[in-house]
C-alpha positions in Angstrom: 0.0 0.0 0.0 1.6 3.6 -1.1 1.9 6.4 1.3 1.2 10.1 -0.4 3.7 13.3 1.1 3.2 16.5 0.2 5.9 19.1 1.5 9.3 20.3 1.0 12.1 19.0 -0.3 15.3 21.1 0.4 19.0 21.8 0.2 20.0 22.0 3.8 23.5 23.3 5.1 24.2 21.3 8.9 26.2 21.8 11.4 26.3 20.0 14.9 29.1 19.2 17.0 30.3 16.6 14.5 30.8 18.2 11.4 28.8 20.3 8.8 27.6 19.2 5.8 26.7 21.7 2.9 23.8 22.0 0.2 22.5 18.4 1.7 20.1 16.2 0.8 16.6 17.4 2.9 13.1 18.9 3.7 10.5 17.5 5.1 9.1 15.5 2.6 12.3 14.2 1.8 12.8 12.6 5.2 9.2 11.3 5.7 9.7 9.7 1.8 12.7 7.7 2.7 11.7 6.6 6.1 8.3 5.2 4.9 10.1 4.1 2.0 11.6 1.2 4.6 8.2 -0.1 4.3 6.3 0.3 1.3 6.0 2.6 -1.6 5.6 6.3 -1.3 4.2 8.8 -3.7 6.0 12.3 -3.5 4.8 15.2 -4.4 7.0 18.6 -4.0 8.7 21.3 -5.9 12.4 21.5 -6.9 14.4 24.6 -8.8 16.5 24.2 -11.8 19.9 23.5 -9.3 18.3 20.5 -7.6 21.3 18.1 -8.2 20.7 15.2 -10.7 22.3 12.5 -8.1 19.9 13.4 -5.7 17.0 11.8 -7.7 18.7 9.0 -8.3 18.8 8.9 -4.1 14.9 9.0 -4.2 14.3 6.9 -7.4 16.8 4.3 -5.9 14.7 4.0 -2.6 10.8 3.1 -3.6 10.0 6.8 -3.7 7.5 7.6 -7.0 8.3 11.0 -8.2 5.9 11.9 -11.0 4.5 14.4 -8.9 7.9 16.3 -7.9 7.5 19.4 -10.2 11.2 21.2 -11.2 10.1 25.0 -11.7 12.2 27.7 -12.8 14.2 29.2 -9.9 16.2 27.9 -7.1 15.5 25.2 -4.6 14.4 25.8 -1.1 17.2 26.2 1.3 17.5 25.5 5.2 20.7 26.2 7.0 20.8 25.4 11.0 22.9 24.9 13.7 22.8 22.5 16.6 24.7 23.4 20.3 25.4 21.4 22.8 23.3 18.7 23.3 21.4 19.2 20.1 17.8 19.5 21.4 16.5 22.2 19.2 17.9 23.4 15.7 19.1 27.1 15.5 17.7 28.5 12.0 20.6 30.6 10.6 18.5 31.4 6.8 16.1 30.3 4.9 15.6 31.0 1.6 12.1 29.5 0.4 12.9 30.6 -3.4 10.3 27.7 -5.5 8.6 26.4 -2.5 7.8 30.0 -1.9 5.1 29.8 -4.4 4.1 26.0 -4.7 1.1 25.0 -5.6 0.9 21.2 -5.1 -1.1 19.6 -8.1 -1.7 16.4 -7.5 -1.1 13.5 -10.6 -4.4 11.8 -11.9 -2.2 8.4 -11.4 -2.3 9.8 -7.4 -5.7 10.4 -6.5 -6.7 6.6 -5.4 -3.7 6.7 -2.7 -5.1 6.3 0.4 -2.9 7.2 2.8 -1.9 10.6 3.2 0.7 12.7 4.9 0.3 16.6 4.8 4.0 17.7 6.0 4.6 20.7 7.6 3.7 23.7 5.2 1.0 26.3 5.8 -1.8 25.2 6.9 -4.1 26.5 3.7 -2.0 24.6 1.0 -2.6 21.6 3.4 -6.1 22.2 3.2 -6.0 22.4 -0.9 -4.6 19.3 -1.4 -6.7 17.6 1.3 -9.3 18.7 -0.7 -8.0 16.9 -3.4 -7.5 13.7 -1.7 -11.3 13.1 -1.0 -10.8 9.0 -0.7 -7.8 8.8 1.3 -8.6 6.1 4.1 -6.1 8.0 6.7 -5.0 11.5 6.6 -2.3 12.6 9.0 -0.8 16.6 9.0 2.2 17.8 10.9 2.3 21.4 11.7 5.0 23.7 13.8 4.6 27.1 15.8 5.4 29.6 13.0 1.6 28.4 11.8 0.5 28.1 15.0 1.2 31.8 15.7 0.3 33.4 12.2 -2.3 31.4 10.8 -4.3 29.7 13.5 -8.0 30.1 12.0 -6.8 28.2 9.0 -5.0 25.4 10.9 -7.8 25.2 12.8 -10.0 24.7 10.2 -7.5 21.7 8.7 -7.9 19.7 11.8 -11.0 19.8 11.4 -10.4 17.8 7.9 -7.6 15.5 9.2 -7.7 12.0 10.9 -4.5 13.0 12.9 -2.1 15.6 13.6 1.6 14.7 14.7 3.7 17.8 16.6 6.0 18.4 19.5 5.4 19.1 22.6 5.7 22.7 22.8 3.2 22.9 19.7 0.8 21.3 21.4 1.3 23.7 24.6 1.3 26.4 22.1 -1.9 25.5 20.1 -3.9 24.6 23.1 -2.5 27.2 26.0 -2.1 24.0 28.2 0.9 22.9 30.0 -0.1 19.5 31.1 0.4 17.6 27.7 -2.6 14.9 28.3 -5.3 17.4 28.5 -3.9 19.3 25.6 -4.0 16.6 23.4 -7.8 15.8 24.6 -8.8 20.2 23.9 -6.8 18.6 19.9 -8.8 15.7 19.7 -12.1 18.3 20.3 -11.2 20.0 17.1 -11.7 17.4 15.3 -8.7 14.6 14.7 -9.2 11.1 15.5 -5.7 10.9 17.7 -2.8 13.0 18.2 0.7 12.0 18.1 2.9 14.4 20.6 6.7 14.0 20.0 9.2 14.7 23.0 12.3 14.3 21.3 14.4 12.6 23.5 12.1 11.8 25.7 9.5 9.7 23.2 6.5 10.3 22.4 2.8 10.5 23.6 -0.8 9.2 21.6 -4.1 10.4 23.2 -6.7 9.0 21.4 -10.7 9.0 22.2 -10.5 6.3 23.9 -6.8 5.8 24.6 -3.5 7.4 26.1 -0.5 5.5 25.4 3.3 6.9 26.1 6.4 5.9 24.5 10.2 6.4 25.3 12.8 7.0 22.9 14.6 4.1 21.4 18.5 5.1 23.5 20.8 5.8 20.9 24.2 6.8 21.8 25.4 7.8 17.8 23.4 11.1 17.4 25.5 12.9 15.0 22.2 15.3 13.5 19.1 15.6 14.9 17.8 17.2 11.2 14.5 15.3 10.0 14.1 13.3 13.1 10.6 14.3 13.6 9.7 13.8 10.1 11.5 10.0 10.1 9.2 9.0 12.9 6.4 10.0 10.8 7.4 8.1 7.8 8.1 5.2 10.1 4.5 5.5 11.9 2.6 6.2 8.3 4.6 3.5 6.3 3.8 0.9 8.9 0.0 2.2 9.0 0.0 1.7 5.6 1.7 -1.9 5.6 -1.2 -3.5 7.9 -4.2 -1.1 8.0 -4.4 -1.9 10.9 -5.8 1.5 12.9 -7.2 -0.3 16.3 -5.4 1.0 19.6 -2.3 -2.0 19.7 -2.1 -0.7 15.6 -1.7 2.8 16.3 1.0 1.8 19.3 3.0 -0.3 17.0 3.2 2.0 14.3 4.3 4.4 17.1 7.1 2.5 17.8 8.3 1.5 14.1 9.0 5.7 13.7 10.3 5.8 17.2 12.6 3.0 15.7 13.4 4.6 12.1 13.8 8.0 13.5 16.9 6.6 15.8 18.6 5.2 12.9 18.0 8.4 10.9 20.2 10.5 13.4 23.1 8.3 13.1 24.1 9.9 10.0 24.1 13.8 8.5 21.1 15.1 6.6 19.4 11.9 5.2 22.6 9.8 4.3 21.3 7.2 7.1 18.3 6.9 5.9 19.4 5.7 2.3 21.8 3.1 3.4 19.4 1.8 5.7 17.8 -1.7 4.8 14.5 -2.9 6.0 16.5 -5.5 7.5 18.0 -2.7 9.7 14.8 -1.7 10.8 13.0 -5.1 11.8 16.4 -5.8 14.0 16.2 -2.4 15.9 12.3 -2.7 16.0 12.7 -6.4 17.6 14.7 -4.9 20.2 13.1 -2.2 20.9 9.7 -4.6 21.5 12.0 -6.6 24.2 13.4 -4.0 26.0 9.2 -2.6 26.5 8.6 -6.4 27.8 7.9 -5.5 31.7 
């Protein structure tokens, strides 16, 4: 079963405490592609400039990722540069320069339109609601979102969860969006406007689903080989929507597992810079990490 993205797809200049890598492989599509790639086949859609380097979609084509719907428009890609301190927790934007994403208008391909599981990635909140519109079958709809949004165009993110089955964000978005500290209760004011569950990513510290009728936390799988945080969030939604889309299965015990497969993929993807992890990584890779990370939860 394919899994459909919609987001950016980037050129991202790193640097952590391990190095720094230049005009990189990323955006947020990019990482959510190759993560649920692990799993099954994705369908990306996104928006490249006339620079986007040729070996780069050989990384994408090489991985199970279907790009008749990644348009290459006059201009420059979008670029990300960021820095990480210390002990890498949060990403300090140094520039962005949107250039083609700037003015993207996702289309998406007739060939597209029966894909039934969707992931809106983080963009503003009213191109997420265009091409939900144009996604009228999907099964499962999931969006991610992030405070810049949150702060400037609220009414119309509001108005998209009302559209989604799920949102995925981090814990201070949730506190943001809600204007509740105790994370539980904020995911439960979410689920009143309208999503089915809510996925609340604590970084190091796991993650959280509240649900109508469950709440269900998660630790981090413990990694000691963090080299770049970049994209982690967005791997653990590939993982999470790739396995979704594997079983179907959507029950409670569904939902957890596919909770922990992104927990799973998102440690491997910060073993590496940008998304070179990611596309050495073998689904074999995956199923031995995911294995023990199911034994160490045994109580």
């Amino acid at each position: 079963m394919s899994v459909l993205v919609v987001g950016s797809i980037a050129l991202d200049t790193i640097e952590t405490p391990y190095g720094k890598v230049e005009d990189a492989l990323g955006g947020s599509a990019v990482y959510f592609s190759l993560a649920a790639g692990l799993l099954g086949d994705v369908r990306l859609v996104g928006v490249v400039g006339e620079d986007f380097p040729r070996q780069y979609m050989d990384v994408l084509a090489g991985r199970r990722i279907h790009t008749a719907g990644l348009e290459v428009s006059s201009g420059k890609t979008f670029r990300w540069t960021g820095a990480y301190r210390g002990g890498m927790n949060d990403a300090e934007t140094l520039a962005v320069e949107l250039n083609v994403f700037g003015t993207y208008d996702p289309r998406i391909p007739a060939a597209y339109a029966d894909t039934e599981y969707v992931f809106l990635a983080n963009g503003s909140p009213r191109i997420q609601r265009r091409v939900r519109e144009q996604m009228p079958r999907a099964a499962m709809v999931v969006c991610d979102t992030m405070n810049l949004w949150i702060d400037t165009a609220r009414p119309e993110l509001v108005k998209l969860l009302a559209e989604v089955d799920a949102v995925v964000l981090n814990d201070q978005e949730t506190r943001m969006l809600t204007s509740c500290h105790r994370l539980v209760e904020a995911g439960r004011r979410i689920l009143d406007m309208g999503p089915k569950f809510v996925v609340i990513k604590k970084g190091e510290h796991g993650s959280l689903l509240v649900a109508r009728d469950e709440t269900f936390a998660l630790p981090a799988f413990p990694t000691a080989e963090v080299k770049d945080p970049t994209g982690a969030g967005d791997s653990f939604a590939g993982g999470m929507m790739g396995y979704l889309a594997d079983t179907r299965d959507h029950s409670p015990a569904g939902l957890k597992r596919a909770m922990a497969c992104g927990t799973v993929v998102a440690s491997l993807a910060v073993e590496g810079f940008g998304t070179k992890a990611l596309e050495t990584c073998a689904r074999a890779d995956l199923d031995s990490r995911y294995a023990r990370f199911k034994e160490m939860l045994r109580l």
